[in-house]
C-alpha positions in Angstrom: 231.6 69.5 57.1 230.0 70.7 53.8 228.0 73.5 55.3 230.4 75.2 56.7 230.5 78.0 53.5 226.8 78.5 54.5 225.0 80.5 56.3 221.1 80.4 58.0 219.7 82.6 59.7 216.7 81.4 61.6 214.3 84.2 63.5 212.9 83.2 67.1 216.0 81.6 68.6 214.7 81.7 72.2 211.1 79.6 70.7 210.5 75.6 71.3 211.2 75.0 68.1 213.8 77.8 66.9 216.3 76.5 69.7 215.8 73.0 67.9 216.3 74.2 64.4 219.7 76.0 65.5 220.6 72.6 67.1 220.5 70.5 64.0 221.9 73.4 62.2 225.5 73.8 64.4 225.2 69.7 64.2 225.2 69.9 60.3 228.2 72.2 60.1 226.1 75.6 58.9 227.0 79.3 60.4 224.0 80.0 61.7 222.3 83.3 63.4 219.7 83.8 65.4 217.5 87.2 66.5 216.2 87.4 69.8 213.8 90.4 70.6 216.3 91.0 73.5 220.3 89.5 73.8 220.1 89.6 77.4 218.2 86.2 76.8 221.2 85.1 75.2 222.5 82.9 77.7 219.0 80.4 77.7 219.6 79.6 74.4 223.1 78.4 74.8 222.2 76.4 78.0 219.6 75.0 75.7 221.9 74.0 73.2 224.7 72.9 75.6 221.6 70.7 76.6 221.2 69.4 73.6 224.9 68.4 73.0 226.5 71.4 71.2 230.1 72.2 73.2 231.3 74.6 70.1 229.4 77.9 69.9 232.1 79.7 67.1 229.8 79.2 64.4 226.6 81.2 65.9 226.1 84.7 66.0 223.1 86.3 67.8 221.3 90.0 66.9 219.0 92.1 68.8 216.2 92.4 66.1 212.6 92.7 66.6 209.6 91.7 64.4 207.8 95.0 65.4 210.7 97.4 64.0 212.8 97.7 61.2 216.1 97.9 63.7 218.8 95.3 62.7 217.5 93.1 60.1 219.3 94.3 57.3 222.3 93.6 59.4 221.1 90.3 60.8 220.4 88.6 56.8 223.1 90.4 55.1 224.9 87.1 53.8 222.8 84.8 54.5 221.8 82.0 51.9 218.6 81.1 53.0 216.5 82.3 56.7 214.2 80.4 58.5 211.6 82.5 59.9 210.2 80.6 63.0 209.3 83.4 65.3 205.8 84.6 65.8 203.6 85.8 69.1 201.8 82.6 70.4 199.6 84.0 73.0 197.9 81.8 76.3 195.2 83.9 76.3 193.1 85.3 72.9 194.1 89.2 73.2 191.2 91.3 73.4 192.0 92.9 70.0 192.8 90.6 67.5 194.8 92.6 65.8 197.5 92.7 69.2 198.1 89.6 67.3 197.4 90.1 63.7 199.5 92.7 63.1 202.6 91.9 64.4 202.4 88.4 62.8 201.8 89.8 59.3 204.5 92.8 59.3 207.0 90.5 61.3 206.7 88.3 58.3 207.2 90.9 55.9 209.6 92.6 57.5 211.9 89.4 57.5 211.2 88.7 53.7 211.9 92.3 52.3 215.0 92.2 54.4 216.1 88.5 53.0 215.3 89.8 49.4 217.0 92.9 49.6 220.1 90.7 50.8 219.9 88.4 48.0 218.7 85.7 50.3 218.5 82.3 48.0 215.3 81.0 50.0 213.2 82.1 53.2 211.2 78.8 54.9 208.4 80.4 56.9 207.2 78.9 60.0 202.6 78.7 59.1 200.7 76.6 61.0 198.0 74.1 60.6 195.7 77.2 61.9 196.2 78.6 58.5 194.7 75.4 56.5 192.3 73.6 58.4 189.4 76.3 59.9 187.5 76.7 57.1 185.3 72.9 55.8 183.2 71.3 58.6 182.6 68.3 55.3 182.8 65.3 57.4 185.6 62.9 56.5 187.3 65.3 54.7 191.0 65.0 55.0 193.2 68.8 55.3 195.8 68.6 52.3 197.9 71.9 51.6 195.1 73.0 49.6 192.6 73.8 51.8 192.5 77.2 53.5 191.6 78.7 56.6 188.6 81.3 55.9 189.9 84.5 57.3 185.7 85.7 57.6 184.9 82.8 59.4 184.6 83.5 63.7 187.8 82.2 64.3 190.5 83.0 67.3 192.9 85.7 67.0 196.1 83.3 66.8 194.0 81.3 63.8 193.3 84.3 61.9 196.8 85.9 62.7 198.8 82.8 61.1 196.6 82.4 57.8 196.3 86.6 57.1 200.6 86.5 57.9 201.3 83.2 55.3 198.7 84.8 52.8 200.4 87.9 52.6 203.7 86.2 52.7 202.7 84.1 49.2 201.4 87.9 48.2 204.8 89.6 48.7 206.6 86.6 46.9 204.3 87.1 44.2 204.7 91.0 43.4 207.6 91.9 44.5 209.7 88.6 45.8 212.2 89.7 43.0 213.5 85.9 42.6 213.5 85.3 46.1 212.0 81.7 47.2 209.2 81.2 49.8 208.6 77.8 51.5 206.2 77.5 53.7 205.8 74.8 56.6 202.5 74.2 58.6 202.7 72.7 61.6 200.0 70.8 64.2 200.7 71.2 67.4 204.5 70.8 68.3 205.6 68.0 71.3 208.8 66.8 71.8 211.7 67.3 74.3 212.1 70.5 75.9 215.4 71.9 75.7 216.8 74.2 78.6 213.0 74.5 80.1 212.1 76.5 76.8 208.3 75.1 76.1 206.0 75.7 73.7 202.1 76.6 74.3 200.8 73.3 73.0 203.2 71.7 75.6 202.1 73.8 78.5 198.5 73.6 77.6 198.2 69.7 76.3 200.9 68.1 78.3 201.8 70.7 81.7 197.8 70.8 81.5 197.0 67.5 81.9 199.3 66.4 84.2 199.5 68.7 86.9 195.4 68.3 86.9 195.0 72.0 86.2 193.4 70.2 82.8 189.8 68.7 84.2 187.6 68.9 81.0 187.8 67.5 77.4 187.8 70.3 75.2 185.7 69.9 71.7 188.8 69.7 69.0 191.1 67.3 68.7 195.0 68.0 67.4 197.4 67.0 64.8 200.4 66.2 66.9 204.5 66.5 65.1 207.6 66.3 67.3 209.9 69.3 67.1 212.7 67.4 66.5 210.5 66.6 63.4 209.6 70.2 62.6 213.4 70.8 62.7 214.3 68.1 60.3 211.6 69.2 57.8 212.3 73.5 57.9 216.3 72.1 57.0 214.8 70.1 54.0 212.5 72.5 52.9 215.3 75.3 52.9 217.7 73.0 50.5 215.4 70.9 48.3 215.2 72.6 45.0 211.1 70.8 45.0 209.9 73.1 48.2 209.9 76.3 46.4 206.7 77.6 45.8 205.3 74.8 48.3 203.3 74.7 51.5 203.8 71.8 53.2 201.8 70.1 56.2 204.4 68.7 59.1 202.0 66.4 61.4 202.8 62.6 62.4 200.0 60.1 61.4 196.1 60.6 62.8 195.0 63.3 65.7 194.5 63.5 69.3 191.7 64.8 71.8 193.2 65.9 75.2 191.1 62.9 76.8 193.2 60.6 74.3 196.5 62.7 75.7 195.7 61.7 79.6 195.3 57.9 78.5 198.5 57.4 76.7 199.9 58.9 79.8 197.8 56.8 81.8 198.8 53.6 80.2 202.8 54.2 79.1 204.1 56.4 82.1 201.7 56.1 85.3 204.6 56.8 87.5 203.4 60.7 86.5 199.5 60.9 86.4 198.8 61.2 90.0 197.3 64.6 89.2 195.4 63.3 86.1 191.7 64.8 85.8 189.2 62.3 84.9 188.4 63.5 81.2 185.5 62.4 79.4 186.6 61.5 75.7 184.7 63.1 72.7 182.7 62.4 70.1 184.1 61.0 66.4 182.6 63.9 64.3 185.0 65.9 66.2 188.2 64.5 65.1 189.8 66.1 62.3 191.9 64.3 59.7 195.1 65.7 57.8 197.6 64.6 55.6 200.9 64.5 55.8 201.2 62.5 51.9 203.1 65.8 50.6 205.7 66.4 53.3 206.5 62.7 52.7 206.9 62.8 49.2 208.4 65.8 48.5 210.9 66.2 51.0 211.6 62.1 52.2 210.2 63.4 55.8 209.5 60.9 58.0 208.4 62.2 61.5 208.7 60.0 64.6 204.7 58.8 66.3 202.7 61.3 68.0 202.9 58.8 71.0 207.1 59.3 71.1 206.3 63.6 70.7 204.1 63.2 73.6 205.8 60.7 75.6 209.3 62.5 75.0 207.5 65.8 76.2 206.4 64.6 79.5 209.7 62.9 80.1 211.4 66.2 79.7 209.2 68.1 81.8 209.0 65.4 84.7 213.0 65.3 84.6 213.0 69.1 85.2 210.2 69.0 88.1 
């Protein structure tokens, strides 16, 4: 294997899409290591993984590191070549201070960069989000590129704000005191795909659990960029070794966008064997839908993400296994 001098450290092991991103990492031959907030929570990851086809664990390494405390991290990046920082609080419910959220976001994120540049990390890929670039232009037909940003005045939920203020003062750090370290940044829609070991994400409780166990019975006003995890994966692994990511943010979504009513009818039509519990939803109007591009990640980095109907479909099938 030619990773196998190479070593990744990638924050949030026990999250939807960190237990993914170790999984392509052991299948590419890297060392990897992972910090979980607790190591008693150990043992889901590696069922997770053993899930997903990994039989060999010599090559991962877990720490007891949390994004609230300085505890550990030194320890946990000290020769690493590059981290990827996918861990950050994704709430069900807005907290009633947003800065329950805020905080811990933004610091986390610092924390894990002064930590990878005091190691002499090469590059860190930081897990954004969509929240961070498209809250801010109501134009209509305009299309979300990496450019736009999320306006951090605006009236905007706590999660929203708490993603754009942590990747702003990520680009910040970099900027005055990144010392040569590299900062890629990644911003996901929401993220679908196969569950691993049970371990779900919000957007697939919410948009897929929702929907079909009926708990879901009206059409709320937005509509969603929709990216398998599998996906988001693939791209934070090109993003860490692609000499053209550094200094980029980069939008991960597969092509066009969802409403929840558009959810229930590709469930509907491709797996009615599940939608007993459906809710009648009422679909939405166009001005509603909001467009984003996904030109760059293409470009740049060669992605090419699977549909949003395969996320979607390949969520429910995991979940409806598991039931």
């Amino acid at each position: 294997m030619e990773n196998t001098k190479t070593t990744v450290l990638v924050t949030g092991g026990t999250g939807f899409l960190g237990v993914h991103t170790i999984l392509q990492l052991l299948q590419q031959g890297y060392e990897v290591r992972t910090t979980l907030r607790s190591l008693s929570k150990k043992d889901n990851i590696i069922k997770a993984l053993e899930e997903g086809g990994i039989t060999d664990f010599s090559k991962l390494t877990f720490f007891e590191a949390d994004l609230t405390r300085d505890d550990n991290w030194g320890e946990a990046v000290k020769g690493c070549d590059y981290v990827l920082h996918a861990a950050s609080p994704f709430p069900a419910q807005d907290p009633k201070d947003e800065n329950e959220l805020i905080i811990p976001a933004r610091d986390g994120a610092l924390r894990v960069l002064k930590a990878a540049r005091d190691a002499g990390v090469k590059r860190v890929v930081l897990t954004s989000s969509f929240a961070a670039v498209g809250y801010s232009i109501n134009v209509e037909n305009h299309v979300f590129t990496e450019e736009d940003w999320t306006d951090v005045n605006a009236e905007l939920p706590a999660y929203i704000k708490s993603k754009t203020l942590a990747e702003k003062a990520a680009w910040e750090f970099i900027e005055k005191e990144g010392n040569g370290l590299e900062l890629s940044v990644i911003n996901p829609v929401g993220i679908f795909g196969p569950a691993l070991g049970g371990i779900t994400s919000a957007s697939l409780d919410i948009a897929v659990t929702g929907i079909l166990n009926g708990t879901l019975n009206y059409t709320p006003t937005f509509t969603m960029g929709v990216v398998d995890v599998r996906d988001v994966a693939d791209i934070h692994l090109k993003a860490m070794v692609n000499p053209k990511a550094a200094g980029e943010r980069i939008i991960a979504t597969s092509e066009g966008v969802m409403s929840f009513y558009d959810v229930a009818e590709l469930f509907r039509k491709e797996r009615p064997q599940y939608t007993e519990n459906i809710q009648k939803l009422e679909p939405i109007e166009k001005e509603f839908y909001k467009e984003m591009s996904n030109e760059k990640a293409k470009t740049v980095l060669n992605w090419n993400p699977r549909s949003r109907d395969e996320a979607l479909l390949a969520s429910a099938d995991s979940l409806m296994k598991k039931s």
